[in-house]
N, C-alpha and C positions, 0 to 999 in steps of 0.2 A: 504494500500500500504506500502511497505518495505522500496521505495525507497525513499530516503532524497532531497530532495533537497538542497543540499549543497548548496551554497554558494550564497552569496554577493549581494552589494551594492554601488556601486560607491558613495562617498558621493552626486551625482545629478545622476547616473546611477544606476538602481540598477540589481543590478544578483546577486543571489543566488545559491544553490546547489540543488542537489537530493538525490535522493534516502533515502530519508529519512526527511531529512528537516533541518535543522541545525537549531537549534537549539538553541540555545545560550540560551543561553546563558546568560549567566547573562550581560551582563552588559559593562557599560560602564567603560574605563578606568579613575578609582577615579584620580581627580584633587593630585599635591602635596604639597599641603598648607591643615594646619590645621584648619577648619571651627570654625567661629562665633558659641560660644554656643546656643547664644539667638535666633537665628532666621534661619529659611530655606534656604537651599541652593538648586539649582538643576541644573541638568546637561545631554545633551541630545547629542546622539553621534552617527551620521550616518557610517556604513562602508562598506567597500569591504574584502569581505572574496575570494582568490584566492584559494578556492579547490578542490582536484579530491576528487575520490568517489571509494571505493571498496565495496564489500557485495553481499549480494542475496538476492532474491526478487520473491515472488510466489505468485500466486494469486487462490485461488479456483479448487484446484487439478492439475494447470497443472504444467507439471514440473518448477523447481525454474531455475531461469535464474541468470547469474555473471555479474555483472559490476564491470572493470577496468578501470576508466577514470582519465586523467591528468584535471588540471583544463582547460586546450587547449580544450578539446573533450569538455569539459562540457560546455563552453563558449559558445560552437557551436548549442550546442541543446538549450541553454534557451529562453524559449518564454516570459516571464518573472519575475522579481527578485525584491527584496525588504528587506532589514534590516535597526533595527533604537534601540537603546538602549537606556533608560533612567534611572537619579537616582537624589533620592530626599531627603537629609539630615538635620539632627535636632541632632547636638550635636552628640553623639557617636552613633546613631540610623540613621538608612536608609531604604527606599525601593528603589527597585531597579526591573528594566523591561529591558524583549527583546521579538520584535515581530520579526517575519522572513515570507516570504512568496517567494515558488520558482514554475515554473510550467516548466517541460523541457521534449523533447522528443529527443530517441535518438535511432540509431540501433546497437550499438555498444555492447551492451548484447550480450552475450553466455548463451547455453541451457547448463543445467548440464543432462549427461546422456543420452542426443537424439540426432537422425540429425535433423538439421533445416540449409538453404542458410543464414537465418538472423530471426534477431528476434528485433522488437519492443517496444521498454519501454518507455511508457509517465506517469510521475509523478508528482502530486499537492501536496504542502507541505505548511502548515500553523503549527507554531510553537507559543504559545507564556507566557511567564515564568513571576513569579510575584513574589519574594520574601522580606522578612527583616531581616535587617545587624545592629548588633554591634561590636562595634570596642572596642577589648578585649587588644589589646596595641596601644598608638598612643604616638606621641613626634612631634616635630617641623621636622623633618624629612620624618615623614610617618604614617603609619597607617597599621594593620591587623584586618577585619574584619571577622565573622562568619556570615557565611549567609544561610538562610532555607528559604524554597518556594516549589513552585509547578509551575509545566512544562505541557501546553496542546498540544496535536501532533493532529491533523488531519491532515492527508493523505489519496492519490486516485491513485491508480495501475492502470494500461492496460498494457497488454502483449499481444502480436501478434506474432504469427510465421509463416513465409513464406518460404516455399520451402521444400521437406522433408518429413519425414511422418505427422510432423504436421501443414502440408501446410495451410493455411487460416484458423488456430484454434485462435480462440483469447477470451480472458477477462480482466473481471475489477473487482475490490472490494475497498472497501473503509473502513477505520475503525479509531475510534477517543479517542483517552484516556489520562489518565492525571497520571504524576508520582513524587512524592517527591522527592525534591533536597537539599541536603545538601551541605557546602562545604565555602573554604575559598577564599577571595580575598583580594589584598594589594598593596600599593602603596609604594616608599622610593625613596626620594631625593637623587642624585650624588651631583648634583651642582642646585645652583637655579633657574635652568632651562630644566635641564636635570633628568629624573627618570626613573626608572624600577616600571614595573607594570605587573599583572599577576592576574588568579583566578583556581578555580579547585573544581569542584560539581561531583556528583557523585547520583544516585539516582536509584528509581524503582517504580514499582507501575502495572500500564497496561502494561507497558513493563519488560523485565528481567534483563534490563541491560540499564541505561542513565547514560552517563557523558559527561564532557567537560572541556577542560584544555589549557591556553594561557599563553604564556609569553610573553612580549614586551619590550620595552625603547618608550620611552615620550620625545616630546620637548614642552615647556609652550613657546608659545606665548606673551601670557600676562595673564593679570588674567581672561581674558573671553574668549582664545582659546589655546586649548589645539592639539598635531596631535601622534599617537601612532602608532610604526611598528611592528609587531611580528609574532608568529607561534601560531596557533588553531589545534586543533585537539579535535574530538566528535564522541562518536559512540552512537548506538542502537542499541536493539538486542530486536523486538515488534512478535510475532505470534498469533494468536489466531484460531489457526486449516485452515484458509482458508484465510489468507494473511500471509505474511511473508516479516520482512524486518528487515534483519541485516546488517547494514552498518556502514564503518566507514569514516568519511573526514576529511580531514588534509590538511596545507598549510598555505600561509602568510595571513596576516589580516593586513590592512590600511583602519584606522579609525582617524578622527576629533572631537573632544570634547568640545561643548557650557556651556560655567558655566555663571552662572549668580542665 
């Protein structure tokens, strides 16, 4: 399947996206305090990612179908959503995790190139990314880490079209691959409370084209709660002769961050 499932996670709600899957991501927004050399830190970050969905999406010869959704439309179709990002640090050394899982069905696709009255898209999206980080400058201020991993997509398309010449034609395909991801992320202190925080991968492998890129501001709570507001944005671009899914999601991300 093409289609991602975008989006999201309330931190106790969770919704995700389509048509693809979103991805992520890497990760959690790094804490801004500079870590104890000697011993483990870790840190675990539920969020909501608020995004629409653009791209297309085909499944087993029939024609590719367009989705244009605001994260409003997408809201509307999820049957269920799920993200949760985690990172585990040792001195200038990290690993670093995001699972994602979205399942949404929606009629809001258009056919490229036919009639159809409407057309049916339901998409499973399981995403989930493992990499490690070092941090090539840090000071009491902040930190820029490099980060390398790998990214697993399994996705599940159906398409339906009703009315038209391809009245009652429908399918599904599924298909599961893994892409390396490279890429930077970074944290820096305004005030000691207040920081900007961001990451950006880039990658490939079963697909032609994976990234993902966020930027936000931070407020620290205290030393074990962190809450981060920002803009995401991710695409893909996966075929393999008899699925197709090129999408891209973008929008706001609120997320909460556990150190300890």
């Amino acid at each position: 399947m093409r289609s991602t499932a975008v989006c999201l996670s309330l931190l106790l709600l969770a919704v995700s996206s389509p048509v693809k899957a979103a991805d992520i991501a890497p990760l959690v927004a790094p804490q801004p305090k500079p870590e104890e050399a000697d011993r483990w830190s870790f840190s675990v970050s539920p969020y909501f990612w608020a995004a629409g969905i653009t791209g297309d999406s085909g499944v087993f010869g029939l024609p590719e179908v367009h989705t244009n959704e605001s994260f409003g439309d997408v809201l509307k179709g999820i049957d269920f959503g799920f993200m949760m990002a985690g990172d585990a640090r040792y001195g200038p050394y990290s690993i670093v995790g995001d699972v994602t899982y979205a399942r949404i069905t929606t009629d809001s696709a258009t056919p490229k190139g036919v009639l159809a009255d409407e057309v049916d898209l339901k998409s499973e999206t399981f995403t989930a990314m493992l990499g490690v980080g070092y941090s090539v400058l840090e000071d009491e201020k902040g930190r820029l880490d490099v980060i390398g991993g790998v990214k697993l997509w399994s996705v599940e398309t159906t398409i339906s079209f009703n009315g038209g010449p391809l009245d009652n034609i429908s399918n599904r395909d599924d298909a599961t691959w893994v892409d390396a991801m490279v890429g930077l992320r970074g944290v820096y202190s305004i005030t000691p409370t207040v920081y900007l925080t961001g990451w950006g991968l880039i990658g490939a492998g079963g697909a032609d084209l994976d990234w993902d890129v966020m930027g936000g501001i931070g407020y620290k709570w205290n030393d074990s709660i962190s809450a981060f507001l920002g803009y995401r944005a991710l695409g893909v671009n996966y075929s393999n002769g008899s699925l197709t899914n090129d999408i891209v999601e973008h929008g706001p991300i609120l997320g909460a961050v556990f150190h300890f």
